[in-house]
ROLOTOR-734185 format. One record per residue (C-alpha): residue in one letter; x, y, z. Coordinates in steps of 0.02 Angstrom, whole numbers, plus 32768, in hexadecimal, padded with zeros to 4 digits. Each point is the difference from the previous one (the first is absolute). Layout:
<atoms>
AXYZ/...
</atoms>
This chain:
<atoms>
XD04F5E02CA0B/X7FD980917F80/X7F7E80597FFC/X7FBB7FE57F5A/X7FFA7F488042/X7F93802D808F/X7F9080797F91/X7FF87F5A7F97/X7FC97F7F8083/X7F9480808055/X7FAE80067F4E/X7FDA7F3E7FE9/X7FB6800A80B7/X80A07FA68058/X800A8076807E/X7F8080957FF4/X8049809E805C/X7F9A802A80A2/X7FEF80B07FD2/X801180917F74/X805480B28025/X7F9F80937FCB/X807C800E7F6B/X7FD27F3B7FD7/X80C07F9B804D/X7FCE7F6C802D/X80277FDE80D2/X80157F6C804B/X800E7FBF80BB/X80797F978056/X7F827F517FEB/X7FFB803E7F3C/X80BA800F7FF4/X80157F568053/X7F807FBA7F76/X806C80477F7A/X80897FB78040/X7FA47F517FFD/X7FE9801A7F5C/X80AF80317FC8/X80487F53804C/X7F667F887FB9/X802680617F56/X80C97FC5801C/X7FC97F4A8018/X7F987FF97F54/X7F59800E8038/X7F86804E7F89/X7FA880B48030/X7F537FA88003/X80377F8C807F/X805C8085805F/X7F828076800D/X7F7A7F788034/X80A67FF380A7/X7FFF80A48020/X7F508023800E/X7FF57F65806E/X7F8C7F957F99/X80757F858001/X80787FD0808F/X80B080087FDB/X803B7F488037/X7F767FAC7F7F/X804980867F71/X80A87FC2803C/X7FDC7F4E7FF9/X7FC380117F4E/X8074805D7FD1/X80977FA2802A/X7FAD7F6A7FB4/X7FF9805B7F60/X80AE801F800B/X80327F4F8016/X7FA37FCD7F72/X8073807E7F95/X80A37FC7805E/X7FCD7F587FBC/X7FEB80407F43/X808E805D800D/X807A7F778020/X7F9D7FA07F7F/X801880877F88/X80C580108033/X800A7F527FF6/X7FC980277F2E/X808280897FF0/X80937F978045/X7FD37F7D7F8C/X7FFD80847F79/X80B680228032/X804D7F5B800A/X7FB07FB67F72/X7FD3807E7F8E/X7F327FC87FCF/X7FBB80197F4A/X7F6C807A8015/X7F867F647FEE/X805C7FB0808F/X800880AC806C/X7F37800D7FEC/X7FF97F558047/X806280188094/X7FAE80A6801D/X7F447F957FF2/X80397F848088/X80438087807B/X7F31803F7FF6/X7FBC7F5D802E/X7FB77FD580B5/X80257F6E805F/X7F5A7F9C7FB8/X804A80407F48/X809C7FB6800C/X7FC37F5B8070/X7F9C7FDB7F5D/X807F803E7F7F/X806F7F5C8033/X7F6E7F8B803D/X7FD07FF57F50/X80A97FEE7FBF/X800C7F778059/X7F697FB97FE0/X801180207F46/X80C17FC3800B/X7FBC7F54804C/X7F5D7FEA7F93/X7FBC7F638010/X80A07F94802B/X7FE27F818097/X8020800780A7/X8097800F803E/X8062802980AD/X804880A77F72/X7F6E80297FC2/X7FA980188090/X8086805A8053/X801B80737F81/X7F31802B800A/X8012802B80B4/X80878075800C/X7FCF80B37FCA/X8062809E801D/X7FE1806080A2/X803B80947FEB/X8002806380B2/X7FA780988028/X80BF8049801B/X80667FAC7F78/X80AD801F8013/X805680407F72/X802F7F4C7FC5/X7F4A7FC4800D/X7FC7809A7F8A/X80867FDA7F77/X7FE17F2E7FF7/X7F4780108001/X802180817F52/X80607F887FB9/X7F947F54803F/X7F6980637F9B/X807080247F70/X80357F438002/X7F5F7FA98029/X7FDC80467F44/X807E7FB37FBF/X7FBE7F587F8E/X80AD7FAA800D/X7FD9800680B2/X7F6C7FBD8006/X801D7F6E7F86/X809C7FC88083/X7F977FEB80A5/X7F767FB67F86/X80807F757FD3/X80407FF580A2/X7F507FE5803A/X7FE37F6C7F80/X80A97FAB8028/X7FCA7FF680C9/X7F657FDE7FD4/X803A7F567F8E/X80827FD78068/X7FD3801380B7/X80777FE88072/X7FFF7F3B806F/X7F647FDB8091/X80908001807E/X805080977FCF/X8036806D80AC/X7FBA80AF7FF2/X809780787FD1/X804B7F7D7FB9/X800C80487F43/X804480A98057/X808A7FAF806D/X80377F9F7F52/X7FFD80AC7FAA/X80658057807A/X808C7F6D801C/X801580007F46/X802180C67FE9/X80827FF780A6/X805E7F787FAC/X7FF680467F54/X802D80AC803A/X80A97FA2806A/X80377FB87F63/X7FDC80A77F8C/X807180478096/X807B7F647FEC/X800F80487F42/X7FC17F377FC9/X7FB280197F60/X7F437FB27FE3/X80417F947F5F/X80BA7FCE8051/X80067F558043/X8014804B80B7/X7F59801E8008/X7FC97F547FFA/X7FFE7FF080AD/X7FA4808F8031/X7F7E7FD47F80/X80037F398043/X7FD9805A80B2/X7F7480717FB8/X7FA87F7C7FB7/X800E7F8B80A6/X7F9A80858066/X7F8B801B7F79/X7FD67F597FEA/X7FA27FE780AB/X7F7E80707FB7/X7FDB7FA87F59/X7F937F707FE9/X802B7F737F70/X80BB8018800F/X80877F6D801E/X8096807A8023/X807C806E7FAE/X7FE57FD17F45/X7FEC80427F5E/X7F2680078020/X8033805A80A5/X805E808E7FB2/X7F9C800C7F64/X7F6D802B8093/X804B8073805C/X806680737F75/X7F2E7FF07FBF/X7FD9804980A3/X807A8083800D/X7FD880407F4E/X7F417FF7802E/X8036808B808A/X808680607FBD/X7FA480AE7FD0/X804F80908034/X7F59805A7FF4/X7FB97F7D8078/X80848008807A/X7FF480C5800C/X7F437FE8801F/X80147FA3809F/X809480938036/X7F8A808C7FDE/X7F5C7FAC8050/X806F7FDF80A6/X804580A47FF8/X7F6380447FEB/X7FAF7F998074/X809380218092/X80327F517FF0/X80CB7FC97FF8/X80227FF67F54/X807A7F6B7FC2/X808F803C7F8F/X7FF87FC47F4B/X803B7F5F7FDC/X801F7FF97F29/X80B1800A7FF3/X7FF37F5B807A/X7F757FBC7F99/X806E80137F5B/X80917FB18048/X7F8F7F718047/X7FBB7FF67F48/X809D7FF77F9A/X803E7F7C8074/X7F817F907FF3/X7FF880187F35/X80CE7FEE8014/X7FD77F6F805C/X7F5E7F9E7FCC/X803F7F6D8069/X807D7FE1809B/X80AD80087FA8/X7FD480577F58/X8064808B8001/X808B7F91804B/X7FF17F867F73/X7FEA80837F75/X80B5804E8055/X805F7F487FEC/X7FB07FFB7F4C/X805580A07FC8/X80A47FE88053/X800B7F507FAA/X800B80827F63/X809F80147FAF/X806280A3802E/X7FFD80797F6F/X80B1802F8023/X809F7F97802A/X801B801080B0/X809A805B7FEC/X7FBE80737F71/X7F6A801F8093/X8078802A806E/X8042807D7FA0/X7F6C80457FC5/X7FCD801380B7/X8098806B801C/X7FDB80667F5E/X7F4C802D804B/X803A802080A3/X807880927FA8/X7F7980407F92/X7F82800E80A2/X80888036805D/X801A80A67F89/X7F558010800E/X7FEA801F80B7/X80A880747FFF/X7F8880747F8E/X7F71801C8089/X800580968038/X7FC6802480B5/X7F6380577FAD/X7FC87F547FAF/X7FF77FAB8099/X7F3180228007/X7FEB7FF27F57/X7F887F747FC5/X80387F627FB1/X7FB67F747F88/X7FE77FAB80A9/X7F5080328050/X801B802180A4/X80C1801A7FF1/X805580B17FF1/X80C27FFE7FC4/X80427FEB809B/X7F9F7F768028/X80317FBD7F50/X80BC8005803C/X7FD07FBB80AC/X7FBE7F737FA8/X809D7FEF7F72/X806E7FFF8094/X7F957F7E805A/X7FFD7F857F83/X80C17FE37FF9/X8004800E80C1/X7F957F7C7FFB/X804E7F9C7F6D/X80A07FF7803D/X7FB57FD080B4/X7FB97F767FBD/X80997FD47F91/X80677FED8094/X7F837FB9807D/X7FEB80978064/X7F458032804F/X7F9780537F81/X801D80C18000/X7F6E805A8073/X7F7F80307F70/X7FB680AA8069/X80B48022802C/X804280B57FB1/X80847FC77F84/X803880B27FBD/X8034806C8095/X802C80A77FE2/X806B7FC87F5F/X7F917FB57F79/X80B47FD77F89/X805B7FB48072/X7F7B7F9D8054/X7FC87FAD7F44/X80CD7FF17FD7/X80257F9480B4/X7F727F977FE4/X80207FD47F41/X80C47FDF800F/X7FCE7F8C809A/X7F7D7F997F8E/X809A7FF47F75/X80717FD0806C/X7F8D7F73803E/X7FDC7FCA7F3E/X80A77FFE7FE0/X80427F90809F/X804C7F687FA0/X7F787F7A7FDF/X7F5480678030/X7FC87FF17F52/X7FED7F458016/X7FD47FF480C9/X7F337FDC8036/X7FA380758032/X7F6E7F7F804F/X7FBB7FD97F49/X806380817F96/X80C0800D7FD7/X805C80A48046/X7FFC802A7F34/X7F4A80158018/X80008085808C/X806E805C7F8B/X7F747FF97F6D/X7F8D805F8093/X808180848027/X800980117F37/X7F35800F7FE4/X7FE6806F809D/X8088807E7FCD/X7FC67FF17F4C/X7F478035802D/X801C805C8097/X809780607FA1/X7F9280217F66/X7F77805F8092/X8085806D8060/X8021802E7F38/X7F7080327FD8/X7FE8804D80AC/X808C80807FDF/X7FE4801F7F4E/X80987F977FC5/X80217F817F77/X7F997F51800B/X806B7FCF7F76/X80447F798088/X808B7F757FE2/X7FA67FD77F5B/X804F7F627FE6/X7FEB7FBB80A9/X7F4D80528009/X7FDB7F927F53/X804E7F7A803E/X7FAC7FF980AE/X7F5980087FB4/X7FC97F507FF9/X80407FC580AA/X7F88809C8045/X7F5E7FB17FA0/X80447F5A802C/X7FF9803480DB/X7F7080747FEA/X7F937FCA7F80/X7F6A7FA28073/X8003806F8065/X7F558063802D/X7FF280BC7FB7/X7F93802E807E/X7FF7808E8091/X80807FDA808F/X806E7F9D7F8E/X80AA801D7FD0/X7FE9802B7F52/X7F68806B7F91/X7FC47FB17F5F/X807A800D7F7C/X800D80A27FA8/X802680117F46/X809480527FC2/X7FFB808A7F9F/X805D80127F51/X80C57FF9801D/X7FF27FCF80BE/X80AE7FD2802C/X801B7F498055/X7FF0802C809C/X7F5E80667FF3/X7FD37F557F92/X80217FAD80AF/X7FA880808071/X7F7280027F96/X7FF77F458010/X7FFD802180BD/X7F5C80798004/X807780A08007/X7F9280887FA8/X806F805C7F52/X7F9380757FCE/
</atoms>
């Protein structure tokens, strides 16, 4: 401790000395020294000289200063990891300066503040809709945020405040509210009943998003058939599986699909210490498409028979070797990856390049399996190995040598000829050919003839089919000046060419 620091509490009457020198030092005892020493630590824990000096001099006892102290730290602790919670969220998602003031705002508010901030969200979200099992839920649950949030706590209540002032929020639970409020649910119905539907419905979605079964392919009729048979128990006014019943529940799921509305009920039970369900969208679009694939049992099924009654828009044999023409032109495209493109991005969302090629080699695995009546190749399988080349090269000489086995042209395939898987093997290495392309910055300038050609059977399988989140294909694209046939056909498909 220096000295000047002594003269300087001695000053402000922390610790007065207990006696002068004739030349005017300052002396102190041993009970002095052991004051200033007081001091010196109550200074290190943050405690203001006022307060310390009313210790020292005993008007106040140490444990009550203590007490009231370490409260006051506590309350900082908590602002603190409100206001770390605010500069995290500055980090990962860089906040406009309107936005930043916000977040700052809410990391200021007490617990009363921020009960209120969302009680009259909630009240305005709701307005004067009826009563309803939802509406009256979502007026009773408010964020508790604990005297000790934990550092996940401090960053969902910042972003629950920024998102409670959000209109498009607001406008969601309000129609949500009005939909349960017209259409309550039967007398009988169990309690949990609703929930148990909800969560049978994502676990068989999510095994057939696993299965790779496309939402708008007819093997998703049956998982959509056994859907709608649980669901039905809690509906009121229904005869069974029919074109009212799925009209009513796509109605439903569109009611409640709001991403903004499902991250409000994550951040009020993370908030709130509750367990917090994962996000269901990518099951609810799936779910969606299928039913719009399939308005009624057998839809997609029947809209299937209806295209493959088409004629071909090839001779078989010219098919066949168009097939084998693709296959080459594909095949010189995945000798040009490089081990560096492997991570790169593709037309595909959600696919890299090597997943691209995992999926190229797939297909004619899984062509040529069915060409021969083998088992359908594993979907999740890895279908590249270490060698990309010669993993695509196997797999497409295989599928030719299937297409080319004497009389497969003409054999059934359950409702198809065997020239028909070859038209698949054609369109998939036409499109998916024409994204590894433009993947690796090559030519999209793709078998033109066969691209043109090839054109009207695509519109002729794909053309009713939903261009919605969680189908196979996004809305159709327009092509740009000069687009080449193939980008003609990818842009048909929802692939993006700008």
């Amino acid at each position: 401790m220096s000295v000047k620091l002594v003269r300087h509490w001695s000053d402000i009457g922390v610790v007065p000395p207990v006696a002068r020198t004739a030349a005017g030092y300052r002396r102190y005892d041993a009970e002095a020294v052991a004051r200033l020493r007081l001091a010196r630590a109550l200074r290190d824990l943050g405690l203001g000289m006022a307060v310390i000096r009313e210790v020292v001099s005993s008007d106040r006892g140490l444990p009550e200063v203590a007490a009231l102290h370490a409260a006051a730290i506590e309350a900082r602790i908590r602002t603190l990891r409100l206001q770390q919670a605010v500069l995290r969220s500055v980090t990962d998602r860089r906040p406009t300066l309107e936005e930043l003031t916000t977040m700052t705002d809410l990391a200021r508010l007490s617990a009363a503040e921020r009960t209120a901030i969302v009680r009259d969200f909630t009240a305005r979200a709701v307005g004067d809709v009826g009563p309803s099992a939802f509406r009256e839920g979502l007026l009773a649950v408010v964020p508790d945020l604990p005297d000790e949030p934990t550092a996940a706590q401090a960053a969902a209540w910042i972003e629950l405040g920024e998102l409670v002032r959000d209109p498009r929020l607001a406008a969601a639970l309000r129609r949500m509210a009005r939909y349960a409020a017209e259409h309550p649910p039967p007398a009988h119905d169990p309690a949990g009943a609703a929930e148990r539907v909800t969560d049978f419905w994502t676990r068989r979605v999510g095994e057939a998003m696993a299965a790779g079964i496309a939402a708008d392919s007819p093997t998703a009729e049956p998982v959509v058939a056994e859907i709608v048979a649980a669901w039905l128990p809690t509906q009121h006014g229904l005869d069974g599986d029919g074109a009212e019943a799925r009209r009513r529940l796509l109605e439903q799921l569109e009611v409640a699909a709001d991403p903004r509305a499902e991250r409000y009920w994550q951040l009020m039970c993370v908030i709130n210490g509750m367990p917090v369900r994962p996000g269901i969208a990518a099951e609810g679009d799936w779910l969606m498409t299928a039913l719009r694939a399939s308005p009624v049992p057998g839809a997609r099924e029947a809209g299937v028979a209806r295209a493959l009654d088409t004629p071909g828009a090839l001779a078989p044999e010219a098919l066949l070797e168009g097939c084998a023409r693709i296959l080459e032109e594909v095949g010189a495209l995945v000798r040009a990856v490089t081990p560096a493109q492997l991570d790169d991005p593709t037309p595909c969302a959600g696919w890299n390049v090597r997943a691209l090629l995992d999926h190229l080699t797939y297909e004619n695995l899984m062509w040529a399996g069915l060409a021969r009546g083998a088992p359908r190749a594993d979907h999740d399988a890895d279908h590249l190995g270490s060698d990309h080349v010669a993993a695509f090269q196997t797999a497409a000489a295989a599928t030719l040598a299937e297409f080319r086995r004497p009389g497969m042209l003409a054999e059934r395939y359950g409702p198809a000829p065997g020239w028909r898987l070859v038209e698949q093997v054609v369109i998939e290495m036409l499109v998916h050919g024409w994204d590894l392309a433009r993947a690796i910055g090559a030519s999209t300038d793709l078998a033109p003839e066969l691209a043109e050609a090839m054109e009207p059977a695509v519109r002729a399988l794909y053309g009713d089919l939903p261009r919605t989140p969680g189908g196979s294909f996004a809305p159709e694209q327009e092509p740009p000046p000069g687009a080449t046939h193939a980008d003609r056909l990818a842009a048909y498909l929802g692939r993006p060419l700008a």
